[in-house]
N, C-alpha and C positions, 0 to 999 in steps of 0.2 A: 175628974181630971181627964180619962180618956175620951170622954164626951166631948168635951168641950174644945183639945186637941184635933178630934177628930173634925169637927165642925170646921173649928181654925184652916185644914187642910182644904176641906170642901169650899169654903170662901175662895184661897185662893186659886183653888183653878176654874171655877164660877165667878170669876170678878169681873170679866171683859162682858160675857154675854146675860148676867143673872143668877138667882139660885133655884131661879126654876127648869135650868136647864141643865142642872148636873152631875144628872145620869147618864144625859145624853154626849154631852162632852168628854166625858169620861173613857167614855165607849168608842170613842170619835179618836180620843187621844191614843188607844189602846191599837187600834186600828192600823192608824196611821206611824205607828214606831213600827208595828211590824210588814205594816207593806213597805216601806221605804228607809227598812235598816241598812240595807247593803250599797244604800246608792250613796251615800256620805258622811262624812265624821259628824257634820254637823248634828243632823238625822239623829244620827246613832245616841249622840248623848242626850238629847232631847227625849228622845224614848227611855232612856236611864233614867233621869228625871222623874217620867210620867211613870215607870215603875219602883221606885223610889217612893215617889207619895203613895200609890197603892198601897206597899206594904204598910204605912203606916194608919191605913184606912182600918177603924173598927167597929164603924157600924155595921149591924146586919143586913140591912137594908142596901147600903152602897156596896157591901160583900157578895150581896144576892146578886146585884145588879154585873157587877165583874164579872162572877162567876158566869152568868148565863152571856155576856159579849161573849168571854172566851170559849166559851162552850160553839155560840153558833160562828166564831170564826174558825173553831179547829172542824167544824162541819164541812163549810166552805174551802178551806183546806183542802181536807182529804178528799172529796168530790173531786175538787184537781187536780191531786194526786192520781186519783183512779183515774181519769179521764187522758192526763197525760201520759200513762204508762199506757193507756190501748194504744194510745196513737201511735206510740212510740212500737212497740207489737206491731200494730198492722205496716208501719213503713219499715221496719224489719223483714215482715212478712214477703212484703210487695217485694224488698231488696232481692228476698233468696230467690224467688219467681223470677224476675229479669236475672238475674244471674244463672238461674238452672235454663233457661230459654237462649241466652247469650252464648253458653256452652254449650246447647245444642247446637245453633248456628253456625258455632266456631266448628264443631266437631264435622257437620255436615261439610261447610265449606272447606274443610281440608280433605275431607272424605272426597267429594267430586273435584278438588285440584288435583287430588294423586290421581285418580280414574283418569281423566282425561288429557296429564303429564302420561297416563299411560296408552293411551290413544297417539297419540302426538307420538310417540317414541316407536308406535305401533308402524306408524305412516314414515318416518325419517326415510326410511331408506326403501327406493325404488325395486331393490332385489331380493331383498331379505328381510324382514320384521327386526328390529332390535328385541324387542320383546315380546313375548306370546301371551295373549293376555287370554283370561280367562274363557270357555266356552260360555256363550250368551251375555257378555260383557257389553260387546259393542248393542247388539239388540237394547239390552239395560239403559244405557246411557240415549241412544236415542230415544227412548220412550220418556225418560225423565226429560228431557230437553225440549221437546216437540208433544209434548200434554196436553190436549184441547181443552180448555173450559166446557165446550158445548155438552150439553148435553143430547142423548138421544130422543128427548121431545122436541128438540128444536126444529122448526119447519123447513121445508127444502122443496126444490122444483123438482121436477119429473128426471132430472138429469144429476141430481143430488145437492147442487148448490146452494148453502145454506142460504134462507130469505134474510129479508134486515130484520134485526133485533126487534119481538113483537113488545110495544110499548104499553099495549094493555094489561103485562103483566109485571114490567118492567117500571113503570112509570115512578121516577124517583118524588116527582111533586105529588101523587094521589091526586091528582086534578082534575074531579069528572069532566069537567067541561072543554078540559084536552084531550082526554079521553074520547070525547062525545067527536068531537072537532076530527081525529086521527080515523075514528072510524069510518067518520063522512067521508074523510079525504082515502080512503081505502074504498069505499063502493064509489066513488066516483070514478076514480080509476078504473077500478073492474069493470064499470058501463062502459068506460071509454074504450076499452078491449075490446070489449063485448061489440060495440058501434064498427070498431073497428073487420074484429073480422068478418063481420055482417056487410060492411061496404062495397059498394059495384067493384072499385080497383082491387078490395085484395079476394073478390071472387072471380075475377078475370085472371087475376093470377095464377090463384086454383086450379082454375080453368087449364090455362096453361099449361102448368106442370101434370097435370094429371093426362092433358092430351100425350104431353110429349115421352113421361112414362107408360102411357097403352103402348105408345108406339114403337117402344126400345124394348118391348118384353120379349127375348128369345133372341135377340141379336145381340153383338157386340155392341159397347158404344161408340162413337166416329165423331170424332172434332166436325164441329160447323161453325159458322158467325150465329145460327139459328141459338145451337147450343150454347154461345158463348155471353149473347145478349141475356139468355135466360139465366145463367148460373150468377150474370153481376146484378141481378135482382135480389136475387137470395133466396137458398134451397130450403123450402117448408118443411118443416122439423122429420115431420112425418118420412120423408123422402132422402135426408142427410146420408141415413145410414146406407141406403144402396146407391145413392149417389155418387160417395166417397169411393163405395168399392168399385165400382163401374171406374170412377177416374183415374184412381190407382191402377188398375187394373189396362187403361188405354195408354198411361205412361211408362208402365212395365212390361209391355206386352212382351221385347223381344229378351227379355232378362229374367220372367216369369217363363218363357218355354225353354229358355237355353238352363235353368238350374233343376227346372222341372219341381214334383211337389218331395216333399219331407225336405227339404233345404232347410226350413226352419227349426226342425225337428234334429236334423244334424247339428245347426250353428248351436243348441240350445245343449244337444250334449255332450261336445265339444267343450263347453263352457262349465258343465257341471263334473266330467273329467276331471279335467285340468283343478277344478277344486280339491275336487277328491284326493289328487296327485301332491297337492299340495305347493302347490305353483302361486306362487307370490303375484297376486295385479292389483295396479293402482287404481285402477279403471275400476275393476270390480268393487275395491274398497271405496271407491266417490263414489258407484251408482250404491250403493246400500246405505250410505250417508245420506245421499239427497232423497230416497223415493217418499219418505214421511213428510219430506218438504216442496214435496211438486205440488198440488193443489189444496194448500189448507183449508178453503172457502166450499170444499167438496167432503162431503160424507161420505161416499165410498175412496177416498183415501185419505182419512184422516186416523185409520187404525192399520197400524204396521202389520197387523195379521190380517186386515181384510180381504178377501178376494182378488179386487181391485189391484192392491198394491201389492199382490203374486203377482197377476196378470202382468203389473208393470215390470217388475223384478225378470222376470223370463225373458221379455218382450227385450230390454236393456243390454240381459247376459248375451242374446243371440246377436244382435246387432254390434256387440262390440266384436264377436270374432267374424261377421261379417265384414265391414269395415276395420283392416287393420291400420287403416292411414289417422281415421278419426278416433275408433277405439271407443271412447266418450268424451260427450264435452256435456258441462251443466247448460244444461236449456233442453237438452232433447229429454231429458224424461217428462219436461211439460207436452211436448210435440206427443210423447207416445200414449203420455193419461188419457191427452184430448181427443187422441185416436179413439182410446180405449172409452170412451164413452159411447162411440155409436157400432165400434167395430169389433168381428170376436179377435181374439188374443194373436193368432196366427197373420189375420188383414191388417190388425195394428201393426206387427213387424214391417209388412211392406208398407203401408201407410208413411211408417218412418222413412225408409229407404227412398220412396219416392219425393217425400219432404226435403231430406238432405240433397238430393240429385236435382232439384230444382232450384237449388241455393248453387252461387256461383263457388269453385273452386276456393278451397283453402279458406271457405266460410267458417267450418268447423272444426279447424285448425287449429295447434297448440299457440299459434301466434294470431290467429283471428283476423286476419290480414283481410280476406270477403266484408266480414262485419267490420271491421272499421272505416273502408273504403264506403259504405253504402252512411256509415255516420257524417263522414263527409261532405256526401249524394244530398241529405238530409238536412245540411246546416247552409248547403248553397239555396236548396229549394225553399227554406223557410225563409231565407234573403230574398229571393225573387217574391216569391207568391204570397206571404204576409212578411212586408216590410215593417210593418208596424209592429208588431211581435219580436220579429230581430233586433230592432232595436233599444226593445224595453229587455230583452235578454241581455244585449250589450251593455244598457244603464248601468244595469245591478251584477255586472259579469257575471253572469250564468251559462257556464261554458253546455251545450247540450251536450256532448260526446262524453259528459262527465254519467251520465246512467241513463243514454237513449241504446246503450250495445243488447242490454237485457232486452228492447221494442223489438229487436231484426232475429237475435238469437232464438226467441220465443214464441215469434210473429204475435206480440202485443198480450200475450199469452197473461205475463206479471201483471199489469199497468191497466185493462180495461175490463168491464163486465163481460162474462161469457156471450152476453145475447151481441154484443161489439164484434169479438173478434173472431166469432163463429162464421160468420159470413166473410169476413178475408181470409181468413181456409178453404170456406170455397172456392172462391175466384182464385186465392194462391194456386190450386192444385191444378188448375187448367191454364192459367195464365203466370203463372210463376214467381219470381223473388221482384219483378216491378211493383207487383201490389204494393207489397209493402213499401216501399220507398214515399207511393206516390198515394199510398191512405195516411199517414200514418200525418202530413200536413192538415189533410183534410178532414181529419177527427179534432 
């Protein structure tokens, strides 16, 4: 009887496809209740059904057969089980990681709001500090803020000027044949130089400058047209540095013998006094702010401790209690770095002095009244001399006077490559604050 029962079962759920196929349906039916029990009633009692006939299955054979579907579905199973519990682990994992990272961020960035709410509160007031913030604080905060990337293999000119980013190490594509291309196009250049200073014009130049320095050695220097035609050429590297001083030297003549020598040496302890004394300046507090940020593009001042940026530091504190009208204004510690390239730390001071004194009245002023009057000089002359230019400014209202003040404050110092504006330093220092009005179209 159970035999034949059993059979009777086996028919019916073999009767659409066969009975040679029903094991396999069986297996199919078993499957299929449990992938798609939860998705609807229907589902749900159709799988009752198909465990319903199961249990009344007694052959061994169709037993065998059940037992081993279920076997290899609770396989398949638990494999997904374990598979879904990593993942579920690892995006746990990942969670706690952006969250511990989150609250670093968080913590840091309230860390440097209070510091620099403590800065700010430092500065409020022109007489007094509201608050006295820690010894080495402000150094801290500058250093964190003004952090170069560079490193110290990166290349630089004789003058320290980092070069452009070298591509052969750099190269995001791996591209030999950019590679191969960059460094053609780098000894070309170099021959081009190379052709260059080998040329009859710039050995007649040579020529020149080297007559006319045999000729000044042991005397004063003396304004001429001789001297004047020569300096709007452009003083050969070589030559800057006694050039400068010589110049400096023939526009201060009667201010350098009226304070006579250690004047700097005065204004400089003067200034380091008065610290010691405990004497609140604003001046002092902006020049130690900016001196990390006078020439980023320079390796001898891109570290707050370097040399350099003493040199600058000194050079700043004397200058503000010589001048108590200017005091400081942001622009002159670019004037004094640039000094400080070719000149020692003392010829920089005057350097500066004689840069400001060549600037028209009230240039350096808390009102800037000189520089904005020469922006104006600047926006008629780009009207006359490129119309074409004025007018495509006017298209797109591009007001200049909106950041040409930084081109006159700096003498182009921000805004162009050293080998540019090294050469209207010179001619500025002999021929004065027109340079700039009347290069500054012609760049």
């Amino acid at each position: 009887m159970s035999t034949n029962k059993g059979i009777t079962s086996g028919d019916k759920i073999c009767e659409e496809d066969g009975n040679g196929d029903m094991d396999k349906e069986r297996l199919i039916a078993v499957e299929e209740g449990m992938e798609l029990e939860s998705q609807s009633a229907q589902r749900c009692e159709e799988a009752e059904r198909a465990v319903f006939e199961e249990q009344n299955v007694h052959d061994v054979n169709e037993l065998r057969d059940l037992v081993e579907g279920y076997r290899a579905q609770n396989e398949f199973l638990n494999t997904e089980i374990v598979l879904l519990h990593k993942m579920v682990r690892s995006v746990e994992e990942r969670e706690r990681k952006w969250q511990k990272h989150f609250a670093e961020v968080e913590g840091c960035y309230y860390q440097m709001k209070s510091r620099y709410l403590m800065v700010l509160n430092h500065f409020k007031s022109p007489e007094k500090p509201s608050i006295m913030m820690e010894p080495g604080m402000l150094q801290q905060l500058m250093a964190e803020v003004c952090r170069t990337a560079r490193s110290s293999a990166d290349e630089t000119d004789a003058l320290g000027f980092y070069l452009k980013e070298r591509t052969l190490q750099n190269n995001s594509s791996g591209d030999l044949l950019d590679m191969a291309a960059e460094c053609a196009d780098k000894g070309t250049r170099s021959l081009e130089a190379a052709k260059l200073e080998q040329s009859k014009e710039n050995m007649i130049w040579l020529q020149s400058w080297d007559s006319f320095i045999v000729n000044w050695v042991g005397r004063p220097l003396v304004g001429s047209q001789d001297l004047k035609n020569l300096i709007r050429t452009g003083i050969p590297e070589a030559y800057r540095s006694r050039m400068w001083k010589g110049l400096v030297q023939l526009l201060l003549k009667e201010k350098l013998s009226e304070l006579g020598n250690g004047y700097y040496s005065s204004m400089l302890k003067k200034t380091l006094h008065q610290q010691e004394s405990g004497v609140y300046d604003l001046s002092i507090k902006q020049i130690d702010l900016d001196l990390i940020r006078t020439l980023p593009a320079n390796r001898m001042f891109a570290d707050p401790d370097s040399e350099k940026v003493k040199q600058l530091r000194r050079v700043l504190y004397a200058y503000r209690n010589h001048d108590k009208v200017i005091g400081y204004c942001q622009g002159l510690n670019r004037i004094a770095a640039v000094a400080l390239l070719y000149l020692e730390e003392e010829d920089a001071f005057w350097f500066l002095i004689a840069f400001t004194e060549l600037q028209p009245s009230d240039y350096y002023a808390s009102n800037l009244i000189g520089a904005v009057a020469d922006q104006k000089v600047l926006r008629d002359l780009v009207a006359e001399k490129l119309p074409r230019l004025a007018g495509h400014l006017r298209q797109f209202e591009v007001d200049l006077s909106l950041f040409a003040l930084s081109w006159f404050l700096t003498c182009c110092v921000d805004v162009m490559p050293h080998e540019i504006y090294l050469p209207i330093f010179d001619v500025f220092l002999y021929e004065g604050n027109k340079v700039i009005s009347c290069d500054i179209p012609n760049i």
